[in-house]
LUMZA-500456 format. One record per residue: residue in three letters; x, y, z of N, C-alpha, C in turn. Coordinates in nm, 3 decimals. Atoms other than C-alpha are relative to their C-alpha. Example, Ala and Ser with C-alpha at 12.3 -4.5 7.8 and 13.67 -1.06 7.14 Angstrom:
# residues 2
['Ala'; [0.089; -0.119; 0.000]; [1.230; -0.450; 0.780]; [0.090; 0.120; 0.000]];
['Ser'; [-0.082; -0.119; -0.006]; [1.367; -0.106; 0.714]; [-0.077; 0.109; 0.073]];
//
This chain:
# residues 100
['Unk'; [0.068; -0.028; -0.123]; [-0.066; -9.785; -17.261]; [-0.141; 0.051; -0.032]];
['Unk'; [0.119; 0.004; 0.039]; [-0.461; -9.752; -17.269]; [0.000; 0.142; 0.116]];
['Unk'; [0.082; -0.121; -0.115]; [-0.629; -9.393; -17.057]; [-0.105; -0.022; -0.049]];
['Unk'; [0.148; 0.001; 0.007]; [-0.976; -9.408; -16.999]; [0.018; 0.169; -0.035]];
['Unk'; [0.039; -0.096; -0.022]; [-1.101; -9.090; -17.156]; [-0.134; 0.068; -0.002]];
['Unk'; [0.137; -0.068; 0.024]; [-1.484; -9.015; -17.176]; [-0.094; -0.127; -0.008]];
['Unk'; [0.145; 0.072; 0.054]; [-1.812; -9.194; -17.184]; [-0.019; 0.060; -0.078]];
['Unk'; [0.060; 0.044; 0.164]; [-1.957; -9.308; -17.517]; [-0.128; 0.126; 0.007]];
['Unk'; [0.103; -0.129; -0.023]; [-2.241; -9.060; -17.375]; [0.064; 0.165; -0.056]];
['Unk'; [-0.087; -0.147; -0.041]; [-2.018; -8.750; -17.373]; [0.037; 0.017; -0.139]];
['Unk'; [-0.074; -0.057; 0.169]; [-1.912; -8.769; -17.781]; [-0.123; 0.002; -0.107]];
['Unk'; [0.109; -0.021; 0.128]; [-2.206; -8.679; -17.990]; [0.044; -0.011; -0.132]];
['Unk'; [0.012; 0.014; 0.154]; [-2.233; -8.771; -18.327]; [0.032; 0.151; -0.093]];
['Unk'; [0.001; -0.145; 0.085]; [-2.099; -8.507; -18.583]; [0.148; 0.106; 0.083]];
['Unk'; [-0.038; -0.084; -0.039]; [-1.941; -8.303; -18.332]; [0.159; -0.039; 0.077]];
['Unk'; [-0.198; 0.049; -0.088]; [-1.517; -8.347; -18.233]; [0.018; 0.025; 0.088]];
['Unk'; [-0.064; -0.012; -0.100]; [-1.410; -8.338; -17.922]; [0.139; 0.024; 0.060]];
['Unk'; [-0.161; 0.046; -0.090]; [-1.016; -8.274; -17.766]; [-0.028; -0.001; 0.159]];
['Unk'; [-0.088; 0.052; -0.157]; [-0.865; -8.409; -17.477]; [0.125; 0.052; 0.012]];
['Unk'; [-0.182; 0.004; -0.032]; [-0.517; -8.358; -17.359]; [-0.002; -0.059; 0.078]];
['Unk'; [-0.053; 0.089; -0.039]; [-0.392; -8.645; -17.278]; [0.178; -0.017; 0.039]];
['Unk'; [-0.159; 0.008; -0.005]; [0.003; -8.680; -17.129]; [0.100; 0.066; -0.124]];
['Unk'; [-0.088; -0.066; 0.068]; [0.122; -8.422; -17.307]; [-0.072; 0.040; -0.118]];
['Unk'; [0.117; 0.008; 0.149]; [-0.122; -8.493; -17.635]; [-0.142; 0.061; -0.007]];
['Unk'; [0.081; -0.076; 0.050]; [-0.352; -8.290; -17.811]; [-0.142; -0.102; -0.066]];
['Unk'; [0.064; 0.132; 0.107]; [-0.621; -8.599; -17.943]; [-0.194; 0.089; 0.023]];
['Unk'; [0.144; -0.052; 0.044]; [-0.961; -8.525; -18.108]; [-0.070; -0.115; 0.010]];
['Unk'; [0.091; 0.033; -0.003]; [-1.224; -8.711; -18.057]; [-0.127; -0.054; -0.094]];
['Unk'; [0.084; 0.015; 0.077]; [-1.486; -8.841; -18.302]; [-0.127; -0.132; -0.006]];
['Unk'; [0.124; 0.160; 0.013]; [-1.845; -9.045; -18.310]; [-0.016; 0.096; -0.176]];
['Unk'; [0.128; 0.022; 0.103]; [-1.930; -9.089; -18.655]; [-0.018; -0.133; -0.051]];
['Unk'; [0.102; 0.108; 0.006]; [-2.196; -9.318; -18.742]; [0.062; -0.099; 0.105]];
['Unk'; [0.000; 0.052; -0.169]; [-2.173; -9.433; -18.397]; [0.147; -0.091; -0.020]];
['Unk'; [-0.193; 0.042; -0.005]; [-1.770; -9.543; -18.439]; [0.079; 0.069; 0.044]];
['Unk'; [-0.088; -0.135; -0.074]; [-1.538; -9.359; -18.228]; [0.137; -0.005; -0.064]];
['Unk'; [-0.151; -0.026; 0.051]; [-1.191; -9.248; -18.367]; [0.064; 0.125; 0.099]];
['Unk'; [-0.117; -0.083; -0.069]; [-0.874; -9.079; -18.221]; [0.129; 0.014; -0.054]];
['Unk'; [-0.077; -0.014; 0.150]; [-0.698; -8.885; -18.434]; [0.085; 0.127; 0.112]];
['Unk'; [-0.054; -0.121; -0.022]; [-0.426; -8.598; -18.348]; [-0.089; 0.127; -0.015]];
['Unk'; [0.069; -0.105; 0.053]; [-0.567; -8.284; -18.334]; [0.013; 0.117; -0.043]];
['Unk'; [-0.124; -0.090; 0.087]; [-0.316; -8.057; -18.464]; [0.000; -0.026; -0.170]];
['Unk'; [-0.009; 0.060; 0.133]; [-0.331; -7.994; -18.867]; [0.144; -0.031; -0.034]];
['Unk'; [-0.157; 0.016; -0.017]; [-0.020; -8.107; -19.001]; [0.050; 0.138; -0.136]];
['Unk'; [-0.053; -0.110; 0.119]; [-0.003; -7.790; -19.258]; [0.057; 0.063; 0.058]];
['Unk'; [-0.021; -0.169; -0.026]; [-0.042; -7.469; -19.032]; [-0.014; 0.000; 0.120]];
['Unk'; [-0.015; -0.016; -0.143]; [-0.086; -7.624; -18.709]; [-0.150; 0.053; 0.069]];
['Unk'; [0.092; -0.046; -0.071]; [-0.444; -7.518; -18.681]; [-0.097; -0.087; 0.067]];
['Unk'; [0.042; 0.050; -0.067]; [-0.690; -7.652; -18.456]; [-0.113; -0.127; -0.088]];
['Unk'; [0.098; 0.050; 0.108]; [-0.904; -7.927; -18.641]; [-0.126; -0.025; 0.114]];
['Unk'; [0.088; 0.023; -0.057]; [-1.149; -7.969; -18.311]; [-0.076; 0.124; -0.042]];
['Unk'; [0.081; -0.076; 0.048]; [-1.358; -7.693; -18.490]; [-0.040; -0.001; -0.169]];
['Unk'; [0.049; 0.048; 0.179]; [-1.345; -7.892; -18.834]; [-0.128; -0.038; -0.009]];
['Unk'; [0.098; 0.035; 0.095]; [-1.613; -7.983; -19.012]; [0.004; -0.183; -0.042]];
['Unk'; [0.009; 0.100; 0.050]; [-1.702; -8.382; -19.091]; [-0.034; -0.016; -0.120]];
['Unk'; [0.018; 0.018; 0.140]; [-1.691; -8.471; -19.455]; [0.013; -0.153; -0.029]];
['Unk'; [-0.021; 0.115; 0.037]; [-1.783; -8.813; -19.495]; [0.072; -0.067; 0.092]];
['Unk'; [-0.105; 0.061; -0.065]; [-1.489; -9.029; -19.327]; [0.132; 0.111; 0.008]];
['Unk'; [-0.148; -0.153; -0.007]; [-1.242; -8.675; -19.339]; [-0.090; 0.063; 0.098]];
['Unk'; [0.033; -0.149; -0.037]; [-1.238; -8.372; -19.122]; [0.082; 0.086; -0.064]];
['Unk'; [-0.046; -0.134; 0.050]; [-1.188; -8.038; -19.256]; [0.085; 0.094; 0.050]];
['Unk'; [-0.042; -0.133; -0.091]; [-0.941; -7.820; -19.121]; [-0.069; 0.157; -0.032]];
['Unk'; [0.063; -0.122; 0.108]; [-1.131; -7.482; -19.107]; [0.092; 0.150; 0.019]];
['Unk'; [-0.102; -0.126; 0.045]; [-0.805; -7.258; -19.160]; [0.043; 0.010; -0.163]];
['Unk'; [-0.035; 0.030; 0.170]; [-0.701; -7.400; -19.530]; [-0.095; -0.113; -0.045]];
['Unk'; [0.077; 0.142; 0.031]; [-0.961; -7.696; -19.555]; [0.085; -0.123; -0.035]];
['Unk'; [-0.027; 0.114; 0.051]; [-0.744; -7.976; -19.568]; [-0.057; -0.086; 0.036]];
['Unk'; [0.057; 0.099; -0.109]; [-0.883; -8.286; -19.477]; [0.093; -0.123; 0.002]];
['Unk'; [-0.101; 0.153; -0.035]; [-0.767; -8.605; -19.337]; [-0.116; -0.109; 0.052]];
['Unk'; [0.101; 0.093; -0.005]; [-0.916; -8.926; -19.308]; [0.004; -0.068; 0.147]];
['Unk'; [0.032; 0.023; -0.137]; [-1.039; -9.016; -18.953]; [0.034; -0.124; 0.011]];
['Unk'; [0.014; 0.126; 0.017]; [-0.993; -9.382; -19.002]; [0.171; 0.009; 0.007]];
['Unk'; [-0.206; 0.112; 0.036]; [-0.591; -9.403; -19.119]; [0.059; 0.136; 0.003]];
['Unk'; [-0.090; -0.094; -0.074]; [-0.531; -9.032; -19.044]; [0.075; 0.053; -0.136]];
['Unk'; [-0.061; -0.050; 0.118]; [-0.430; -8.988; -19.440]; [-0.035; 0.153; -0.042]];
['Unk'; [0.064; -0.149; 0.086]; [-0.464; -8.643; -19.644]; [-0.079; -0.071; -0.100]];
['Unk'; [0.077; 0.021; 0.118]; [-0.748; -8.647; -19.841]; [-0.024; 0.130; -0.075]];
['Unk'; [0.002; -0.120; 0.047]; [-0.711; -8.304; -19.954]; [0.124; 0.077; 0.017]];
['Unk'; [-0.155; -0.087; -0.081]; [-0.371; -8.043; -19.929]; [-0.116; 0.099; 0.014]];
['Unk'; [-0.109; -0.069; 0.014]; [-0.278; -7.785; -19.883]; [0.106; -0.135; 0.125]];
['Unk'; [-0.108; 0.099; -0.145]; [-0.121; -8.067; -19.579]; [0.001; -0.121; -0.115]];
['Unk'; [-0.093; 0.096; 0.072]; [0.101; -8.345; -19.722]; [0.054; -0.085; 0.139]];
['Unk'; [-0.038; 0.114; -0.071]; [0.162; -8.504; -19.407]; [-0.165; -0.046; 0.064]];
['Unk'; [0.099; 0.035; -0.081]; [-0.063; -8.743; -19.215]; [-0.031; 0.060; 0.136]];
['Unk'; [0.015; -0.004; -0.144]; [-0.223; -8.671; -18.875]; [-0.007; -0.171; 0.090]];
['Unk'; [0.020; 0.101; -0.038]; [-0.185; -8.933; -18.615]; [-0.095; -0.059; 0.062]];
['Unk'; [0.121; 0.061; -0.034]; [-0.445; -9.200; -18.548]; [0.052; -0.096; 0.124]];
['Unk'; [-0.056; 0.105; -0.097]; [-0.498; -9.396; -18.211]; [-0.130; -0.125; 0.005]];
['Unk'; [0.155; 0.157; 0.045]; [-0.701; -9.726; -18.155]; [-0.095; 0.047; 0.142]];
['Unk'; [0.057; -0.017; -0.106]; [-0.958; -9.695; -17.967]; [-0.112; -0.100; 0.073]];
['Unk'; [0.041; 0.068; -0.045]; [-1.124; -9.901; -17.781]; [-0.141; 0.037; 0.140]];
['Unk'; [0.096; -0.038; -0.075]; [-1.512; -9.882; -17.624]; [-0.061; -0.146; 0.112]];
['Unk'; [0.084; 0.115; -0.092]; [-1.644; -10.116; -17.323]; [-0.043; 0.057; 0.098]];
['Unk'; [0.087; -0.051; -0.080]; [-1.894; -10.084; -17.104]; [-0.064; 0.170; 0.069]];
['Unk'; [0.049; -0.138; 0.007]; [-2.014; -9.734; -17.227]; [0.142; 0.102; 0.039]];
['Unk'; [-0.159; -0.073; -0.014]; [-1.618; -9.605; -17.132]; [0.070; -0.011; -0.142]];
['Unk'; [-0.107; 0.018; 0.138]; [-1.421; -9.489; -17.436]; [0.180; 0.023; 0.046]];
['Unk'; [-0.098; 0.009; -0.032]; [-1.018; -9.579; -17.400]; [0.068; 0.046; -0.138]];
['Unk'; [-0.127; -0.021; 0.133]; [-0.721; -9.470; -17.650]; [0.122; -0.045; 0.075]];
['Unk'; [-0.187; 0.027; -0.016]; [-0.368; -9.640; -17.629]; [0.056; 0.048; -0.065]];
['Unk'; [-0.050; -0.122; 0.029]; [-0.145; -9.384; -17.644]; [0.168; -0.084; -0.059]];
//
């Protein structure tokens, strides 16, 4: 199922965004003008990653720094050993969508 959630306007570069979506916690991300939609829950300690840090194609969690890769949602760093989940996202006509 697709929700419209935000104009392409509304997600600045650099900076994460959450939503709550039907129940879901999802972060938000423009970098280099590519949007991603990733969980936004770490999967270590549970802390918030919409106040991470961008590292390249990772965000940082900034309770233990783990990161995870915005793209496939992998660990690229522990202390976390599980993935976070990634959604597709899809941009048209300046509206950004995630199927949930």
């Amino acid at each position: 199922m697709s929700v419209q959630v935000a104009k392409l306007q509304d997600i600045p570069a650099g900076k994460p965004k959450k939503f709550d979506l039907q129940g879901r916690a999802i972060l938000l991300i423009n970098n280099d003008n590519n949007i991603y939609a990733i969980e936004e829950k770490c999967t270590h300690r549970g802390c918030s990653l919409a106040a991470g840090k961008l590292v390249g194609n990772s965000i940082e969690c900034p309770c233990h720094q783990a990161r995870f890769n915005i793209i496939s949602g992998k660990v690229t760093q522990g202390p976390a050993t599980k993935p976070v989940a990634v959604y597709q996202v899809t941009v048209e006509n300046g509206m950004i969508s995630i199927n949930l």
